[in-house]
Structures are given as C-alpha cells and as structure tokens.
C-alpha positions in Angstrom: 77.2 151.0 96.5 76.6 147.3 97.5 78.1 147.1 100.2 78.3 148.6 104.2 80.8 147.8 106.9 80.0 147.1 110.6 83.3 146.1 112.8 85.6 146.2 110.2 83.6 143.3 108.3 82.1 144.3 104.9 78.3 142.6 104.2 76.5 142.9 101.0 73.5 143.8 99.3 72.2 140.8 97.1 68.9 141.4 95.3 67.8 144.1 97.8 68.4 142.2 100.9 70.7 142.9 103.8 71.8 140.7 106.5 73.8 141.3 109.4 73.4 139.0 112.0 74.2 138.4 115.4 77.4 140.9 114.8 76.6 142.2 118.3 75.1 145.6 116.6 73.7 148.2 118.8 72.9 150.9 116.9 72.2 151.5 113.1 73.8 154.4 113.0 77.0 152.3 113.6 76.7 150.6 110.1 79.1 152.3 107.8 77.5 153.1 104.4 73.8 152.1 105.2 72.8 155.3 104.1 74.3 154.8 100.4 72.6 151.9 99.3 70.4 151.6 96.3 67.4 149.4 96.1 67.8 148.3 99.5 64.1 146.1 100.0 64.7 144.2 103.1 67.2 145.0 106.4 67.3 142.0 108.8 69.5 143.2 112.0 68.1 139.8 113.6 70.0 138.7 117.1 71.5 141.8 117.8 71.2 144.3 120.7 69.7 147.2 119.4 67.0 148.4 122.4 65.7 151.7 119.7 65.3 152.0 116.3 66.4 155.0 114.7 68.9 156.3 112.0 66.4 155.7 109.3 65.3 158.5 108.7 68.8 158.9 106.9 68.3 156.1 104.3 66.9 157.9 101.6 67.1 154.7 99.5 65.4 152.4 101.6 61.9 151.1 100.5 61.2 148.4 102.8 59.6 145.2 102.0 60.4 143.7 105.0 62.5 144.7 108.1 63.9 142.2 111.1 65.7 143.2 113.9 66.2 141.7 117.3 64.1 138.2 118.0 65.3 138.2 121.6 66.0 142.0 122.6 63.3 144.0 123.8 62.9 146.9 121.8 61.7 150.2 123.7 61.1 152.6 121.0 61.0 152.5 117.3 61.3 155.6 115.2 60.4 155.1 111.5 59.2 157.2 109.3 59.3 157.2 105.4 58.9 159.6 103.2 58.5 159.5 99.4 59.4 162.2 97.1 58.8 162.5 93.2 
C-alpha cells in the first residue's frame, strides 16, 4: 500500500515520506491504513492537534528516519517504542 486516508482525503507515500498537514488530526490511530505501509521512513503530522503520541506500536513497517508532529501543540506524553525482528 501507498497510500492512507484521514477525512475522507487519500495522502501518499513518496519515497518513504508521509505528510499530512494541518488536516486537523487528533489521533494517529484515526489514519486509515497507517499500519499497512511499506518502507514508511519519515511521518510528519506537523500543525495538527494531537496532545499524545501513540498507535505506533501498530506500524510494524515503520523504520523512522525522521518524525514531525505538532510545532504548536503541546504534547503531554509520547509513547514510542520500536521493535525489530529478524
């Protein structure tokens, strides 16, 4: 997949990188098909409202290069843990 869905809008995947921003997102969980992606590098949720980061946990896919979120929300907690398997 190359693709995920948040509101009803699709947003792609282009050489590992995801942007969806300023969509009003509060969650990550509410990201339809985040946790289907392949070779996903770099998730920018920049101007958004998410307060905590979790849901990751469910991206088995994701190897993060680089991660944005929120440059004027305060974020309270952030859950992220990775875990490779062979």
């Amino acid at each position: 997949m190359d693709h995920v869905y948040y509101n009803n809008e699709k947003f792609y995947v282009k050489e590992g990188v995801l942007n969806i921003l300023r969509k009003k997102v509060r969650s990550i969980d509410q990201i339809e098909g985040l946790e289907n992606l392949f070779n996903l590098h770099y998730l920018n949720l920049s101007w958004n409202e998410i307060s905590e980061i979790e849901g990751l946990e469910n991206l088995r896919n994701f190897l993060p290069k680089k991660f944005n979120f929120n440059y004027r929300a305060k974020v309270y907690r952030v859950k992220f843990e990775i875990s490779e398997s062979y």
